[in-house]
N, C-alpha and C positions, 0 to 999 in steps of 0.2 A: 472632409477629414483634415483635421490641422495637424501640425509639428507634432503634438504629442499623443494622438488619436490612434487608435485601431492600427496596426501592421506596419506601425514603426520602431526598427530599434532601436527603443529607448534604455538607456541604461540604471540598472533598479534604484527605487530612489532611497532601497533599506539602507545600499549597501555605504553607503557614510561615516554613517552612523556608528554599523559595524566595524568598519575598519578603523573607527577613533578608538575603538575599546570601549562606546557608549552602550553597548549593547547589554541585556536584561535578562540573563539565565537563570535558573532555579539558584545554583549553588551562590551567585551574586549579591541572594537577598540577605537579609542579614537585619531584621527586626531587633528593637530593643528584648531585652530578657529572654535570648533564644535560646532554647536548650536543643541538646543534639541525639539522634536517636541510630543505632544500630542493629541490626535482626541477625539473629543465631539461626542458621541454618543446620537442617537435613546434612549427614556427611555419607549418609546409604542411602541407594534409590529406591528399596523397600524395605521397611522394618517395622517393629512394634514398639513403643517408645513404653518400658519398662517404669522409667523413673525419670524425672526428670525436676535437677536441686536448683532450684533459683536463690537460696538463701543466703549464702553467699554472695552472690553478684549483689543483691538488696541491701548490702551490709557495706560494700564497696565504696569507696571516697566518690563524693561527686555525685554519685546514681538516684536519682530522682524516681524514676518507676520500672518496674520489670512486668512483662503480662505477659501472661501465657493464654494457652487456648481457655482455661479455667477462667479467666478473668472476663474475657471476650462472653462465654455463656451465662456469667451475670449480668450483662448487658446486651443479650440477646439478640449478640452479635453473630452474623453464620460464614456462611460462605459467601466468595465472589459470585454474584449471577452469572448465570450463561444469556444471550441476548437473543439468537437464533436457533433457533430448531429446524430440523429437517422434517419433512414427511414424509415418512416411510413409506413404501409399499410391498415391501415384501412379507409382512407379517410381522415385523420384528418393531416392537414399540423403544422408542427414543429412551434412553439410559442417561440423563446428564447428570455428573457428579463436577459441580464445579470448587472451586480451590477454596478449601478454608483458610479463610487470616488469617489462621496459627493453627495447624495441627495439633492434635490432642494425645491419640494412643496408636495412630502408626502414621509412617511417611510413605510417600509414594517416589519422591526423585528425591537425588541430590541437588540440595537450595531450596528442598520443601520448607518451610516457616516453622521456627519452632517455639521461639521468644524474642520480646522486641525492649530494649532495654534505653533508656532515655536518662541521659545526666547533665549534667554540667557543661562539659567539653566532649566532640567528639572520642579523642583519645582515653577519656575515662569511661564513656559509654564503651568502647572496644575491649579496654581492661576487665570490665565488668564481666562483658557476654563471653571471656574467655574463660569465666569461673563461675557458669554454669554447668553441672554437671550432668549429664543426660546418658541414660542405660539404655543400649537398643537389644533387642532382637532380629540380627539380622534374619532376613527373608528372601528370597529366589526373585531374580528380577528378567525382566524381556523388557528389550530394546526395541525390537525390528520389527514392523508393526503386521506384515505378513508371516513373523514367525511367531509374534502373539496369538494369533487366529487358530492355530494351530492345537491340535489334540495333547492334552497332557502340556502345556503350556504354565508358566505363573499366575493365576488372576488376582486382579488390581481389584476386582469388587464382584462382589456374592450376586448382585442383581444383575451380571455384564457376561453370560456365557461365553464363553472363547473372545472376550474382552473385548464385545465388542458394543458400542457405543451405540450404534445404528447403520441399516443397511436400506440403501437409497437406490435407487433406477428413477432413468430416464427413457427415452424411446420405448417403439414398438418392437420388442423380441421377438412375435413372432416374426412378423415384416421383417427383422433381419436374419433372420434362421436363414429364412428363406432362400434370399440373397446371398446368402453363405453357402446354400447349397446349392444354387445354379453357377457360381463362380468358378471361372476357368481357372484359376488362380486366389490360393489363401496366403497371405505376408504375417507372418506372428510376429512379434518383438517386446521384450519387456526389458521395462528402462527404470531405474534409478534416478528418481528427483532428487540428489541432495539436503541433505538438514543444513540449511544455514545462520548465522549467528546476526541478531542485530549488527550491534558494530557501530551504532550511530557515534558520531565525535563526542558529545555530551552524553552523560552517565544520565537512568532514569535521577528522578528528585524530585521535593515536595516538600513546600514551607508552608505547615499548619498553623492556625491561629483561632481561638472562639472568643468571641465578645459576651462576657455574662449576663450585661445588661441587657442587650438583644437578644441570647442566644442564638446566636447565629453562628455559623461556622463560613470560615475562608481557608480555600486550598489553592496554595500557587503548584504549578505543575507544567511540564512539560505534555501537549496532546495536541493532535490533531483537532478531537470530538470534545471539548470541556461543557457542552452542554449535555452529552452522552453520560459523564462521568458525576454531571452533578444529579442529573435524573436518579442516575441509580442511587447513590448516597442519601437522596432525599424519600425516594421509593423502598427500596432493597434491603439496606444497610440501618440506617440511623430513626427514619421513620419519622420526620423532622416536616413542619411546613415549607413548602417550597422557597420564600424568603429566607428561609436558615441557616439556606448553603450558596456558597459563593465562591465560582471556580475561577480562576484568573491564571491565561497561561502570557505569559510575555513571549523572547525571544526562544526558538527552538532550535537545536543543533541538534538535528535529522531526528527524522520519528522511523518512515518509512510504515508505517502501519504498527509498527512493535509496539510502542507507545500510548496505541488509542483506547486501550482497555484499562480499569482499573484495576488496580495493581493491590494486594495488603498491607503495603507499607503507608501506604495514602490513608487508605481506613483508622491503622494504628498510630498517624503522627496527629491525626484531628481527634481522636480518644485522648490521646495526651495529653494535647493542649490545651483540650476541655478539664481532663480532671486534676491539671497544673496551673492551669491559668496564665499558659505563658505560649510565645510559642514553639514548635518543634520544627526542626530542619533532619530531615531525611536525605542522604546523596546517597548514590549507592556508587563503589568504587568498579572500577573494570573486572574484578571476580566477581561482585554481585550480577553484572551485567551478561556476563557467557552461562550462571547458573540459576537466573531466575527470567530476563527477562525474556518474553517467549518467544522463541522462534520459527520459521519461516520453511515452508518446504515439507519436505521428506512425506513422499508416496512411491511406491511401488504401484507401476502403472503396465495392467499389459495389454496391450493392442493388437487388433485382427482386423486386416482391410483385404474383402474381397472384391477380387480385378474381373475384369469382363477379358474376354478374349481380342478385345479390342486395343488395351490397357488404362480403361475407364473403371473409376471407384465404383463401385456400386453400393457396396455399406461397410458400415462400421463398427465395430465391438469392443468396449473397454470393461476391463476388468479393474480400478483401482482400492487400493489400501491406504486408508489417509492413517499419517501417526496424529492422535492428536492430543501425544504427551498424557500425564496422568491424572489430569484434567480435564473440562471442557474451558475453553478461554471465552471471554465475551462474546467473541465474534470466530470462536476455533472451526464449528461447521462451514462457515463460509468459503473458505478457501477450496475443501473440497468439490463441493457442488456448484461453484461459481464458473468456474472455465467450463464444466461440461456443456455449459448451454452454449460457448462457442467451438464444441470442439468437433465441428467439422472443417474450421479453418477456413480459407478463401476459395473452397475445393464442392464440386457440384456430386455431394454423396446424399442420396437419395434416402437412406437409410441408419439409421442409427440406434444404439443399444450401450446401455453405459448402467455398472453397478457398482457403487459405491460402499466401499465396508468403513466408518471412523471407526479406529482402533484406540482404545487405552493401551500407554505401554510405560516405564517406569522411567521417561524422560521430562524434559522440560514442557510442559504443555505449549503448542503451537497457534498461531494467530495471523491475519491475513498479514503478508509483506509484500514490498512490491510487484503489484499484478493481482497480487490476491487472487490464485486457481488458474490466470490466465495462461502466466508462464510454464506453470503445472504441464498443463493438456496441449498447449501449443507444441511446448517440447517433445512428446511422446507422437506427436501427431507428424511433426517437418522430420523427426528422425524416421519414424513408420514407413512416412512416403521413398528417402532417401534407401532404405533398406531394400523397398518394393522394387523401387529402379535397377538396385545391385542383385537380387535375385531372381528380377526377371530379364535382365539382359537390356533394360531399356537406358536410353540417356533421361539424367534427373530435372534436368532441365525440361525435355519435352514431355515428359510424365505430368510434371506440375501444367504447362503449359496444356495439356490434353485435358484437364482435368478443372479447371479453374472455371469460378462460377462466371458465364459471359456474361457480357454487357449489357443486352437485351435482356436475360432474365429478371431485372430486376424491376420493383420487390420482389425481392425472394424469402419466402419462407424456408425456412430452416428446421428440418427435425425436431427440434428443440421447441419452436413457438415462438421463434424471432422472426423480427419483419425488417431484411438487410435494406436499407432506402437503396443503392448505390453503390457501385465499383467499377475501378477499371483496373484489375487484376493483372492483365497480361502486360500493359501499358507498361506499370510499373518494373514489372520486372525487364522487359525490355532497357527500359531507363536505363535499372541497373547492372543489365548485362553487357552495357555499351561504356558504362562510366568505371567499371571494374576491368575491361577490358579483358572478359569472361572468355573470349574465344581464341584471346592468344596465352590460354595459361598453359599448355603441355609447353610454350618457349620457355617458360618462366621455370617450370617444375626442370626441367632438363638439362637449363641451367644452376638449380640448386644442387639437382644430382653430382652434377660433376666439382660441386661444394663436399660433397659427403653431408649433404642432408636432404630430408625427405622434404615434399613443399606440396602443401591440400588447400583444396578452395572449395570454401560449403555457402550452399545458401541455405536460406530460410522464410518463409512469408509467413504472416501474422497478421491477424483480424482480430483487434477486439471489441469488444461490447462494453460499451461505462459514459462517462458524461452524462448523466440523470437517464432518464426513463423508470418504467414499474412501479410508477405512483411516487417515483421520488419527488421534493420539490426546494426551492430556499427561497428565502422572503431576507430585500435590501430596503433600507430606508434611505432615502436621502433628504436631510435635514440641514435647514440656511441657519443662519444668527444674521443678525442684523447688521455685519462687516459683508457680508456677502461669500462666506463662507463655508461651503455645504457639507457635512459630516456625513459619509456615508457608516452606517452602522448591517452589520451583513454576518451570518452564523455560519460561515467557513472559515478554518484557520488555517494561519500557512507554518511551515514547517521548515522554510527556506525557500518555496517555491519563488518569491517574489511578489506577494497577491496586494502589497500596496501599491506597487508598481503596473502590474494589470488591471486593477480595478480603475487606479486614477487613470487610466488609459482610456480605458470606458466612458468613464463620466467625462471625459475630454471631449470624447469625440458626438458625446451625447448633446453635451450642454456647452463644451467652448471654454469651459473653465481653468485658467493656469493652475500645474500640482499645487502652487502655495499656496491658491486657494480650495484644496481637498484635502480632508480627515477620511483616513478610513479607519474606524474602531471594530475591533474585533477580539475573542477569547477573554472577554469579560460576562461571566452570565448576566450580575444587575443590570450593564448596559445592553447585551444579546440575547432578549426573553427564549428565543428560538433558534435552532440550527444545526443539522446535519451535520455540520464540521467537514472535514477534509477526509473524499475516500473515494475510489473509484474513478480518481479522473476528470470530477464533477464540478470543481470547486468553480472554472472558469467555464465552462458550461451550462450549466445550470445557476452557480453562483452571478454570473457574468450576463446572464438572461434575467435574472431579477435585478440588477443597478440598471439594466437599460431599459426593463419595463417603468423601475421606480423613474428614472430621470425621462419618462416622455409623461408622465404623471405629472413629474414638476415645470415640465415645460405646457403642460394643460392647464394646470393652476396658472402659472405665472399671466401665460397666454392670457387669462379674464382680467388680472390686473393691471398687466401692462393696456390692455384695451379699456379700461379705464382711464388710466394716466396719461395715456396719448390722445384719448379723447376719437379713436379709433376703433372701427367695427372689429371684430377678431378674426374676421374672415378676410380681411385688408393686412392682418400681422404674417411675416412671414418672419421664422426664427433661424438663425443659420451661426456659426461662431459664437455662440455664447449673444447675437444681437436679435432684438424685434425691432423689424423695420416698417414703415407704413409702406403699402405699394405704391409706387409711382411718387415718393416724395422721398428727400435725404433728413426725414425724421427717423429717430433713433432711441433705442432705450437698451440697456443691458443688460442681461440676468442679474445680475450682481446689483444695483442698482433697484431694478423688480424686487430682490429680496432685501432691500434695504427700508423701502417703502412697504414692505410686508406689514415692517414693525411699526410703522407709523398710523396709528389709528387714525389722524386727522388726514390721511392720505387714502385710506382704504374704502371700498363702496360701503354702503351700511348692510350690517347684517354679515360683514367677511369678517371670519376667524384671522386674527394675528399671526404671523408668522408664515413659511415657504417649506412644505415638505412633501413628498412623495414616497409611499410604500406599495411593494407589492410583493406577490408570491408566485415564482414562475414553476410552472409542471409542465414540463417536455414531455410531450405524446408519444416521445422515441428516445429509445437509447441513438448516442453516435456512432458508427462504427467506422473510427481511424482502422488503417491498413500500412500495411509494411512491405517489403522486402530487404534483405540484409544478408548482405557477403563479407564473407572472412575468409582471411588469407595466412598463411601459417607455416611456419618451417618448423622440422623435429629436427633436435641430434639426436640421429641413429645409434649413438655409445651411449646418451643420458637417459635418452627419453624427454627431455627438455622442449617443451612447446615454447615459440618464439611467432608472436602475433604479428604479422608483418605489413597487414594492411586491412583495413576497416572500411564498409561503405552502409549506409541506411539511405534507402528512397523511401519517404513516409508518402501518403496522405493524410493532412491532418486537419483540413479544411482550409480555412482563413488562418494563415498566422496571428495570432494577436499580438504579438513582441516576436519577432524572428530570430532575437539575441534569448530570450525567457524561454523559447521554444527548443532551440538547439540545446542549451543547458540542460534543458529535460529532458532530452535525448542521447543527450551524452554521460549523465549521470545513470541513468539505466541502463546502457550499456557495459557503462564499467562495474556494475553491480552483476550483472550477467553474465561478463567476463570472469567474475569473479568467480561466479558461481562455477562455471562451465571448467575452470583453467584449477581453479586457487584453495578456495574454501571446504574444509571439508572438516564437517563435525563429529567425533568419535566417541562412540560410547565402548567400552567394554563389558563381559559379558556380565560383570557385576552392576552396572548402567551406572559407573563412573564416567565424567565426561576429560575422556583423555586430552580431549585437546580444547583444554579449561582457559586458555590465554593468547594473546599472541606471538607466543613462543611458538607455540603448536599450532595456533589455528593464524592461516595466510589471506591476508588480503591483499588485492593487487595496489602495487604502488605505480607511478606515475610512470617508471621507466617499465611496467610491465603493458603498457599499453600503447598504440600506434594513435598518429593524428587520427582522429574520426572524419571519414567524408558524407557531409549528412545534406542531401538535396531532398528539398520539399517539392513535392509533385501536387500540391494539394486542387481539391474539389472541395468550395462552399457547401456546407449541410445546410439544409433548412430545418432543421432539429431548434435552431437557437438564433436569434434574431445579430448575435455577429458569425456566425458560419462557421465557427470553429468546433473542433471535437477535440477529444481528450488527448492528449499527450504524454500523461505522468508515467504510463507503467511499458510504455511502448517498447523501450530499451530493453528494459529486464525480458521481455516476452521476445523480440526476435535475437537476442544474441548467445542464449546456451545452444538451440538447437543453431545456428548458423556455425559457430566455431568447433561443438565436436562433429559436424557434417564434414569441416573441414580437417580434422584432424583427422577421421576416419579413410577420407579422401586422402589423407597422406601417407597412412598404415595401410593404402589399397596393395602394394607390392605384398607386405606379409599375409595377405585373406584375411586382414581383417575386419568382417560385418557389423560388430557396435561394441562399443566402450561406453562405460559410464559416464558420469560427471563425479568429481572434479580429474580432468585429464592432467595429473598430475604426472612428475618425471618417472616417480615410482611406477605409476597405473600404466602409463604409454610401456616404459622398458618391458614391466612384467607383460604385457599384449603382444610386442613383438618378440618377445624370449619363449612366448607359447603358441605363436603362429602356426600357422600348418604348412605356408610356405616360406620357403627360403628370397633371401633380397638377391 
């Protein structure tokens, strides 16, 4: 392992760059002859669009084109694809109605698509779209996705009975009746996932351009997935040879999952650019952002865990309602059905049954955000358990401990059809009931009391499933020039994560190579034929498994030429730092050097191809399953209702750290997105499915003073999933920190009998909780 190798923090090598101001956003680009384009929005969550005057705007100084849905079916243009299906099994066949580029004769949300108007100047394209004139009929709208389901409800579409998209199950019903009805003990609880709002620092955007002579189309854009977004556009959308389309994402400032789906404004700025011949810039401002880009969350989840007499799970029952906005999103199903296949948690429940309804409802259509499902079902599952403990009398601590999958059982199969390799469950939370200092907290609460404030300590554990498996796979190239050079080329993008910084990490540790000698290219389709892109956790797992298959590829190759030019058997080379050495002599040769002679024909044996490269395609046999536990710690004012976070702790598993400084960051960034969630955020529709809390006036994220130092100890076990031992990282935050902090807040509202709160515990949500208490403080 050298200086820059595998599990050491190293410090990223974007961030530079960044910090000179050199960085490469959507909105930075700025092409000769750009014109600017703006989209007229839906101002009703349902209505029938009567009329609608463009002639006007068309007339407008500046305005180069206006299109409506009319325009779009001359070019036989439709809707956004949906990507994933579910499979039913209840009788009930899949319903996808995915989002048309521009609505025609009704709308379904507010920020549905109605015209997209392109001029001159930004500012003229706005003046324009404000002298469109459009007739609605308004129409009856539902929000709530279990009040959608419901008898005599609004329906969003004629083929979606009780608005309902599709209805999924998992496990064996009967096998869990069963166990429901030998149960000493049944815990019911139903909980509120919040809707939450991207929020990323950068606005979506998208700088189109088509070359005539080639016909080719180029979209710059912000995305995880840009080989996802060009498949579709070349499949779906345009109907173009695969050469046609050319996606190029540079710098990203956060996706979080929002992001990775195509969007209508992407479809309509490459229409325009093609039929203006110049190109189009799309940004979309912070109201575009809360009204169209999709978000994250909101199901109604209800849970049944029946106890033995012993106080051991014995099974499990979910009942969820995914919203999934009035759409299907590229990837909208996914969130749903994704956490179920981990939602027995780190917990040895023998049984399980889960039914899923996606709902249409007259919101923003929704799409996987960090965790995608995981944080969903985890949350419903640490609050379930913490319930179980308060109404059966037991401590929540020895509940979980009672119950926790042992050590010995593993593999363990899972209800679901998972194969868990590994855990040491109880270990960890040990860890963290020592480093929180779990057992002297009634000191701590007793002396907040005599504060006049209340003081709760919740935990939470998390298991999740991500970092490749289920046929996933990603294919790295590593390619020399003749300086010695080696360009890895690889179909993950990063988002912020840091992945030039991990990658050259890799090929460090692989091949010996100094950063200045590593390229990593990525989010160009012409240079990235292929690629999964960024999701699930995967990207250094599975991504991070192909550069180290490709660099032992190029250390095979080189291995025959340096055995050449040493005049050396290959079985005599030993490579170590970046050197091949003869055995038992101080003869020498360097990667670098090997691939300089690559390009040297009169150096090479006869019949060897020019040049130094290694590809390959890694498929992990297994998903990774990182693991958590995570305590929070919490004071209320009892007059406000004011939750005040007072101390923060995560014990991960995450295998091999690959960067310890890259690691913690991904842990602390989802944390405070989960705090966010749990404490801050909270999306409102009214009963018209206006989105009242349209900005950040109204909608709260937490800022820096709303958060405590994070204490975050890595407890990690190497996987053998991936040839550096690491497992996923990215969504771990988000998934143990809602349920750990209303555990604790709930814990703190124990004086007024309070058994569960929603999320966000807001000052308003806590006062009104304990103003309806049943006991007195």
């Amino acid at each position: 392992m050298g200086q820059f190798g595998v599990s050491q923090a190293i410090t990223r090598r974007e961030d530079e760059r960044l910090l000179r101001g050199a960085g490469a956003f959507v909105d930075d680009l700025a092409p000769a002859g750009l014109a600017h384009g703006v989209m007229v929005r839906s101002a009703f969550a349902h209505a029938r669009i009567r009329d609608l005057d463009v002639t006007a705007a068309r007339a407008a100084p500046g305005v180069l084109a206006v299109l409506t849905s009319a325009d779009l079916a001359a070019e036989g243009i439709g809707e956004i694809p949906h990507l994933v299906s579910p499979q039913p099994k209840l009788g009930t066949a899949f319903r996808p109605h995915g989002q048309p580029v521009l609505a025609g004769d009704r709308v379904r949300f507010v920020g549905d698509c109605l015209a997209f108007v392109v001029a001159e100047t930004a500012a003229a394209a706005q003046d324009a779209a404000e002298l469109i004139g459009i007739d609605y009929e308004n129409l009856p709208a539902v929000t709530a996705c279990d009040a959608a389901t419901e008898a005599g409800a609004p329906q969003l579409w004629e083929d979606a009975p009780r608005n309902l998209a599709f209805e999924w199950e998992c496990g064996d019903e009967a096998a869990t009746q069963a166990a429901f009805d030998r149960a000493a003990h049944v815990v019911k609880l139903r909980v509120v996932n919040n809707r939450v709002v991207l929020s990323a620092i950068e606005t979506r955007g998208a700088v189109a351009s088509w070359d005539a002579e080639s016909g080719k189309f180029t979209l710059s854009t912000g995305t995880q997935m840009p080989n996802s977004i060009k498949q579709q556009l070349v499949e779906k959308i345009f109907h173009l040879a695969d050469e046609q389309v050319r996606v190029l994402v540079r710098d990203v400032g956060g996706g979080f999952g929002g992001k990775n789906s195509l969007y209508p404004e992407y479809v309509l700025s490459l229409l325009c650019a093609r039929r203006l011949r110049r190109p189009v810039k799309w940004v979309g401002q912070r109201t575009d952002a809360f009204i169209s880009d999709f978000h994250g969350r909101d199901n109604v989840n209800i849970g049944e865990l029946a106890v033995d007499g012993d106080g051991r799970f014995t099974a499990l029952r979910i009942t969820s309602y995914a919203n999934l906005g009035a759409y299907v999103a590229n990837r909208g199903v996914v969130s749903p059905l994704n956490g179920v296949l981990v939602a027995i948690n780190c917990y040895d429940i023998p049984h399980l049954y889960v039914h899923v309804m996606g709902v249409y409802t007259n919101t923003v259509p929704t799409d996987p955000y960090r965790g995608a499902g995981r944080p969903e079902i985890l949350y419903l599952v640490e609050r379930l358990v913490d319930v179980a403990a308060h109404d059966l009398g037991l401590d929540r601590v020895e509940l979980r401990r009672r119950n926790y999958i042992p050590p010995d059982a593993f593999p363990y199969a899972t209800p679901t059809g998972l194969s868990i390799d590994g855990a040491q469950f109880e270990r960890n939370m040990e860890k963290a009931l020592a480093l929180s200092r779990w057992h002297a907290f009634e000191e701590r609460r007793a002396q907040a009391k005599a504060r006049g404030r209340l003081r709760g300590i919740g935990m939470a554990n998390y298991l999740e499933r991500c970092g490749g498996g289920a046929g996933l796979s990603e294919n790295a190239i590593l390619r020399f020039d003749a300086e010695g050079v080696a360009t890895l080329v690889i179909g993950t993008m990063a988002n912020g994560q840091g992945h030039i910084t991990a990658y050259s990490q890799i090929v460090n540790e692989c091949l010996g190579l100094p950063f200045e000698k590593i390229r990593v290219v990525q989010g160009d389709t012409d240079q990235v034929a292929t690629g999964g892109g960024t999701g699930g956790s995967w990207s250094i797992p599975m991504g991070g498994g192909a550069v180290w298959q490709a660099a032992d590829k190029v250390i095979e190759k080189a291995r025959r030429l340096a055995s050449h030019l040493l005049e050396a058997a290959e079985v005599d080379l030993a490579f170590a730092a970046g050197v091949f050495s003869v055995a038992g002599t101080d003869v020498k040769l360097s990667l670098g050097e090997v691939a300089t002679a690559a390009f040297d024909e009169a150096r090479l044996p006869t019949g060897t191809e020019r040049g130094l490269e290694g590809e390959a395609r890694f498929t992990p046999e297994n998903h990774t399953f990182p693991y958590g536990c995570h305590i929070a710690e919490v004071e209320i004012d009892a007059a406000t209702g004011r939750v005040e976070l007072v101390g923060y702790l995560a014990v991960h598993d995450f295998g091999r750290a690959l960067n310890p400084l890259l690691l913690a960051g991904q842990v602390h960034g989802g944390v405070a997105q989960g705090i966010g969630q749990a404490l801050h955020e909270h999306t409102v529709y009214d009963q018209d499915g206006q989105l009242l809390s349209g900005s950040f006036t109204d909608y709260c994220l937490p800022r820096a003073d709303d958060l405590p130092a994070f204490e975050f100890v890595l407890n990690g076990t190497p996987t053998t999933r991936n040839p550096m031992g690491v497992k996923g990282c990215g969504e771990a935050g988000a998934a143990g920190a809602p349920p750990a902090v209303i555990n604790a807040v709930v814990d703190a509202l124990k004086p007024y009998g309070v058994r569960h709160l929603d999320m966000p515990a807001t000052p308003e949500q806590v006062w009104q909780a304990m103003r309806k208490a049943t006991k007195a403080l």
